[in-house]
SESEPA-779844 format. One record per residue (C-alpha): z negated, y negated, x; residue in one letter. Coordinates in Angstrom, 2 decimals. Layout:
! SESEPA-779844
PT        pz        py        px   gulum
PT         Z         Y         X       A
...
//
This chain:
! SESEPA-779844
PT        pz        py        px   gulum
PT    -67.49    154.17    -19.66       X
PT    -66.76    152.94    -23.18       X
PT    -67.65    149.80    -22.44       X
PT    -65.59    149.28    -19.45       X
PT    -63.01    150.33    -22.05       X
PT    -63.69    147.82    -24.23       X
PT    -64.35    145.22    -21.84       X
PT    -60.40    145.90    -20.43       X
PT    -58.80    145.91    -24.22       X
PT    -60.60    142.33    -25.13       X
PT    -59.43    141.13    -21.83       X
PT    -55.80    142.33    -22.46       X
PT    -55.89    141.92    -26.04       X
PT    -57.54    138.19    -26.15       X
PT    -55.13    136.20    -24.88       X
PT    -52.47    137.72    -26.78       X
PT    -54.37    136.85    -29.90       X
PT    -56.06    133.61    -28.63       X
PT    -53.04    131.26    -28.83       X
PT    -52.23    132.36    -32.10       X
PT    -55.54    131.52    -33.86       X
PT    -55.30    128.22    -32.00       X
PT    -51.77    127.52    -33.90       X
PT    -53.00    128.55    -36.65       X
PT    -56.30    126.17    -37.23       X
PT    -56.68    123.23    -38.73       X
PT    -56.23    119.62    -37.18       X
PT    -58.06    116.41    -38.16       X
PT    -57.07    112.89    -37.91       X
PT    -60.06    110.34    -37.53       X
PT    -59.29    106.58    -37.22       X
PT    -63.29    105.17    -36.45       X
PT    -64.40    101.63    -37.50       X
PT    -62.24    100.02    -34.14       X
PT    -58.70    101.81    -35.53       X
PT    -59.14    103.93    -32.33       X
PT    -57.05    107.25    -33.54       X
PT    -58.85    111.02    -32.72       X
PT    -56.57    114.04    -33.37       X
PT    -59.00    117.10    -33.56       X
PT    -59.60    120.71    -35.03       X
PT    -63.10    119.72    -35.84       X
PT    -64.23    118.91    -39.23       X
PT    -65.37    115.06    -38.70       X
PT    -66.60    113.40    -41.39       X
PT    -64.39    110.82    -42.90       X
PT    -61.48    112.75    -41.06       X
PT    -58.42    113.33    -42.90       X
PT    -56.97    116.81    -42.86       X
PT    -52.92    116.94    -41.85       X
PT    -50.21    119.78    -41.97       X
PT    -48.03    120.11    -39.16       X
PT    -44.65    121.66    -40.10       X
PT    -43.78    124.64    -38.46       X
PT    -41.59    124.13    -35.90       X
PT    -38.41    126.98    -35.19       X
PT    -36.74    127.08    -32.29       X
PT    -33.86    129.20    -33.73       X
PT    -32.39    126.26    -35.71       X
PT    -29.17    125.05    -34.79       X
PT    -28.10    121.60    -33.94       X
PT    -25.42    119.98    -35.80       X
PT    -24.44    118.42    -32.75       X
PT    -24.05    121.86    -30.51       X
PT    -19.96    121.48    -30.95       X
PT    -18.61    118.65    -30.41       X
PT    -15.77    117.84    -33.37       X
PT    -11.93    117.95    -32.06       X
PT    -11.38    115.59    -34.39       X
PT    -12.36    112.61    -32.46       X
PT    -10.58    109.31    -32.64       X
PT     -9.89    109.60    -29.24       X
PT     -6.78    107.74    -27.92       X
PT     -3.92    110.15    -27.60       X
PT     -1.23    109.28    -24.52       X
PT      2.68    110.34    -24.90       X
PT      3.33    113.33    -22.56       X
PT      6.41    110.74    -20.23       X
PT      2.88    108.21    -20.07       X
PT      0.33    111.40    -18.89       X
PT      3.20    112.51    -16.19       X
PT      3.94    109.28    -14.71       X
PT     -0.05    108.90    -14.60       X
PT     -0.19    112.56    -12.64       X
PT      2.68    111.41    -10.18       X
PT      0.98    107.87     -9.42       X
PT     -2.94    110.18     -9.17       X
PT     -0.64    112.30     -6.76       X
PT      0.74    109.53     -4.48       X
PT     -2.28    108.04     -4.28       X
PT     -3.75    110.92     -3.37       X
PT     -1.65    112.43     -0.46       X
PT     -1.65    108.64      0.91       X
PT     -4.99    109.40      1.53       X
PT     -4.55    112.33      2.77       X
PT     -2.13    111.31      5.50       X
PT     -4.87    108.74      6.59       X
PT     -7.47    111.17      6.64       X
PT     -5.96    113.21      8.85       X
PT     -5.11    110.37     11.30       X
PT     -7.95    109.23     11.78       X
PT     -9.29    112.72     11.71       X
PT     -6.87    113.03     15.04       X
PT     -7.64    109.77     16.42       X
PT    -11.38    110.62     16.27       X
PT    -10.95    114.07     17.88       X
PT     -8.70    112.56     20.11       X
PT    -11.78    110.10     21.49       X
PT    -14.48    112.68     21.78       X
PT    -11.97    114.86     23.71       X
PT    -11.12    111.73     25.91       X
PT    -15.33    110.91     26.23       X
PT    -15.95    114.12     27.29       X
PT    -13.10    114.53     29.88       X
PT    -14.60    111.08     31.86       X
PT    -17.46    111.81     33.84       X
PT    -18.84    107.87     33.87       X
PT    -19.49    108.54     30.26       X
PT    -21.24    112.39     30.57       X
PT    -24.42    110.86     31.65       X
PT    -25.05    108.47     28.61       X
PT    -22.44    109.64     25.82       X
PT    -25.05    112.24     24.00       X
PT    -25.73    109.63     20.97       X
PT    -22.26    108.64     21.06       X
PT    -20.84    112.30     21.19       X
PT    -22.94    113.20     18.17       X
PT    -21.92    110.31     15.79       X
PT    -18.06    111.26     16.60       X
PT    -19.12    115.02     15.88       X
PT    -20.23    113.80     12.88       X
PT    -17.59    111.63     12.26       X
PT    -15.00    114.55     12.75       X
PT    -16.58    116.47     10.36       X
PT    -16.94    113.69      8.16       X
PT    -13.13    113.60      8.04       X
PT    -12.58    117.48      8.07       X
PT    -14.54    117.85      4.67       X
PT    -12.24    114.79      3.20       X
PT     -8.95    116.28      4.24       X
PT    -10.32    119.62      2.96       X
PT    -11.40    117.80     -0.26       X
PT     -7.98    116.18     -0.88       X
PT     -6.03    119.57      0.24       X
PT     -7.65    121.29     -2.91       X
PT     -7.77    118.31     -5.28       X
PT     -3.68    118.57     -4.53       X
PT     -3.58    121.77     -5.01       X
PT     -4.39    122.09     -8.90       X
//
Protein backbone atom coordinates (compact mmCIF):
# COMPACT_ATOMS: atom_id res chain seq x y z
CA UNK A 1 0.00 0.00 0.00
CA UNK A 2 2.78 2.51 0.67
CA UNK A 3 4.17 2.01 -2.34
CA UNK A 4 1.21 2.52 -4.44
CA UNK A 5 1.32 5.73 -2.42
CA UNK A 6 4.44 6.65 -3.42
CA UNK A 7 4.24 5.49 -6.82
CA UNK A 8 0.94 8.12 -7.24
CA UNK A 9 2.90 11.25 -5.44
CA UNK A 10 6.14 10.82 -7.92
CA UNK A 11 3.72 10.55 -10.71
CA UNK A 12 1.81 13.74 -9.62
CA UNK A 13 4.66 15.40 -8.16
CA UNK A 14 7.32 14.75 -11.19
CA UNK A 15 6.13 16.65 -13.72
CA UNK A 16 5.47 19.52 -11.65
CA UNK A 17 9.11 19.49 -10.68
CA UNK A 18 10.55 18.09 -13.98
CA UNK A 19 10.30 21.25 -16.12
CA UNK A 20 11.76 23.25 -13.58
CA UNK A 21 15.09 21.36 -13.17
CA UNK A 22 15.16 21.37 -16.96
CA UNK A 23 15.13 25.43 -16.87
CA UNK A 24 17.26 25.43 -14.50
CA UNK A 25 20.44 23.32 -16.01
CA UNK A 26 23.11 24.27 -17.75
CA UNK A 27 23.46 24.64 -21.68
CA UNK A 28 26.59 24.15 -23.80
CA UNK A 29 27.58 25.59 -27.03
CA UNK A 30 29.98 23.33 -29.19
CA UNK A 31 31.15 24.59 -32.64
CA UNK A 32 33.24 21.06 -33.95
CA UNK A 33 36.23 21.28 -36.38
CA UNK A 34 33.46 21.91 -39.62
CA UNK A 35 31.87 25.26 -37.64
CA UNK A 36 28.76 22.99 -37.39
CA UNK A 37 27.04 24.69 -34.09
CA UNK A 38 25.57 22.02 -31.13
CA UNK A 39 23.48 23.69 -28.37
CA UNK A 40 23.38 21.08 -25.47
CA UNK A 41 23.05 20.52 -21.57
CA UNK A 42 25.85 18.06 -21.76
CA UNK A 43 29.26 18.81 -20.66
CA UNK A 44 31.25 18.34 -24.15
CA UNK A 45 34.61 18.85 -24.12
CA UNK A 46 35.82 21.97 -25.75
CA UNK A 47 32.13 23.25 -25.24
CA UNK A 48 31.67 26.63 -24.03
CA UNK A 49 29.29 27.18 -21.17
CA UNK A 50 26.48 30.19 -21.87
CA UNK A 51 23.88 32.04 -19.56
CA UNK A 52 20.59 32.55 -20.86
CA UNK A 53 18.87 35.61 -19.30
CA UNK A 54 15.84 35.02 -17.63
CA UNK A 55 13.12 35.82 -19.52
CA UNK A 56 9.68 37.69 -17.67
CA UNK A 57 6.69 37.77 -19.17
CA UNK A 58 5.32 40.51 -16.84
CA UNK A 59 7.41 43.28 -18.47
CA UNK A 60 5.72 45.87 -20.21
CA UNK A 61 6.19 47.08 -23.68
CA UNK A 62 6.97 50.58 -24.34
CA UNK A 63 5.00 50.32 -27.30
CA UNK A 64 1.56 48.95 -25.50
CA UNK A 65 0.03 52.77 -25.90
CA UNK A 66 0.29 54.25 -28.71
CA UNK A 67 1.42 58.23 -28.12
CA UNK A 68 -1.49 60.92 -28.97
CA UNK A 69 1.04 62.94 -29.86
CA UNK A 70 1.53 61.79 -33.33
CA UNK A 71 2.33 64.06 -36.20
CA UNK A 72 -0.63 63.03 -37.72
CA UNK A 73 -2.26 65.48 -40.23
CA UNK A 74 -5.04 67.33 -38.52
CA UNK A 75 -8.22 68.40 -41.02
CA UNK A 76 -10.39 71.75 -40.21
CA UNK A 77 -13.82 70.64 -38.87
CA UNK A 78 -15.83 72.73 -42.51
CA UNK A 79 -13.00 70.12 -44.50
CA UNK A 80 -14.09 66.73 -42.16
CA UNK A 81 -18.01 67.75 -42.78
CA UNK A 82 -17.94 68.34 -46.37
CA UNK A 83 -15.85 64.92 -46.45
CA UNK A 84 -18.94 63.17 -44.29
CA UNK A 85 -21.62 64.74 -46.73
CA UNK A 86 -19.66 63.62 -50.03
CA UNK A 87 -18.98 59.66 -47.89
CA UNK A 88 -22.88 60.12 -47.45
CA UNK A 89 -23.92 60.80 -51.09
CA UNK A 90 -21.86 58.39 -52.24
CA UNK A 91 -23.16 56.14 -50.12
CA UNK A 92 -27.03 56.30 -50.44
CA UNK A 93 -26.24 56.42 -54.40
CA UNK A 94 -25.39 53.10 -53.81
CA UNK A 95 -27.89 52.33 -51.95
CA UNK A 96 -30.61 53.36 -54.39
CA UNK A 97 -28.83 50.99 -56.95
CA UNK A 98 -28.72 48.24 -54.69
CA UNK A 99 -32.05 48.13 -54.17
CA UNK A 100 -32.92 48.29 -57.91
CA UNK A 101 -31.31 45.83 -58.92
CA UNK A 102 -32.24 44.02 -55.79
CA UNK A 103 -36.01 44.51 -57.38
CA UNK A 104 -35.10 43.85 -60.83
CA UNK A 105 -33.54 40.52 -59.74
CA UNK A 106 -36.54 39.47 -57.62
CA UNK A 107 -38.59 40.68 -60.21
CA UNK A 108 -36.89 37.87 -62.80
CA UNK A 109 -36.98 34.89 -60.53
CA UNK A 110 -40.66 35.74 -59.82
CA UNK A 111 -41.22 36.07 -63.68
CA UNK A 112 -38.97 32.45 -64.23
CA UNK A 113 -40.95 30.79 -61.97
CA UNK A 114 -44.45 31.98 -63.13
CA UNK A 115 -43.51 30.45 -66.99
CA UNK A 116 -43.89 26.92 -67.15
CA UNK A 117 -41.37 26.48 -70.45
CA UNK A 118 -38.73 27.46 -68.01
CA UNK A 119 -39.90 25.04 -64.72
CA UNK A 120 -38.38 22.09 -66.35
CA UNK A 121 -34.72 23.42 -66.81
CA UNK A 122 -34.54 26.74 -64.59
CA UNK A 123 -33.15 24.81 -61.24
CA UNK A 124 -29.37 26.13 -61.90
CA UNK A 125 -30.69 29.29 -63.06
CA UNK A 126 -33.22 29.73 -60.08
CA UNK A 127 -30.40 29.14 -57.63
CA UNK A 128 -27.81 31.69 -58.98
CA UNK A 129 -30.76 34.47 -58.87
CA UNK A 130 -31.48 33.14 -55.18
CA UNK A 131 -28.17 33.81 -54.64
CA UNK A 132 -28.01 36.81 -56.39
CA UNK A 133 -31.02 38.24 -54.32
CA UNK A 134 -29.40 37.60 -51.35
CA UNK A 135 -26.31 38.85 -52.59
CA UNK A 136 -28.08 42.22 -52.89
CA UNK A 137 -30.20 41.92 -49.61
CA UNK A 138 -26.92 41.72 -47.43
CA UNK A 139 -25.55 44.99 -49.49
CA UNK A 140 -28.64 47.06 -48.98
CA UNK A 141 -28.60 45.81 -45.36
CA UNK A 142 -24.86 46.72 -45.22
CA UNK A 143 -25.35 50.29 -46.54
CA UNK A 144 -28.73 50.79 -44.34
CA UNK A 145 -26.44 50.50 -41.15
CA UNK A 146 -23.25 52.08 -42.50
CA UNK A 147 -25.95 55.21 -42.96
CA UNK A 148 -27.16 54.89 -39.98
CA UNK A 149 -24.07 55.93 -37.68
Amino acid sequence: MKTITLLILLIFIFPIGFPQAMANSEIYKYVDKDGNITFTNRRVSNAEKISIASFSRNTKSSQSKPSSDLNLPRVNDTTQKNRDVMRREILQKELIAEEKLFSETRNFLDEIRNKPEFKNNSQEKTVQLKNKLLLHQRNVAALKKELGR
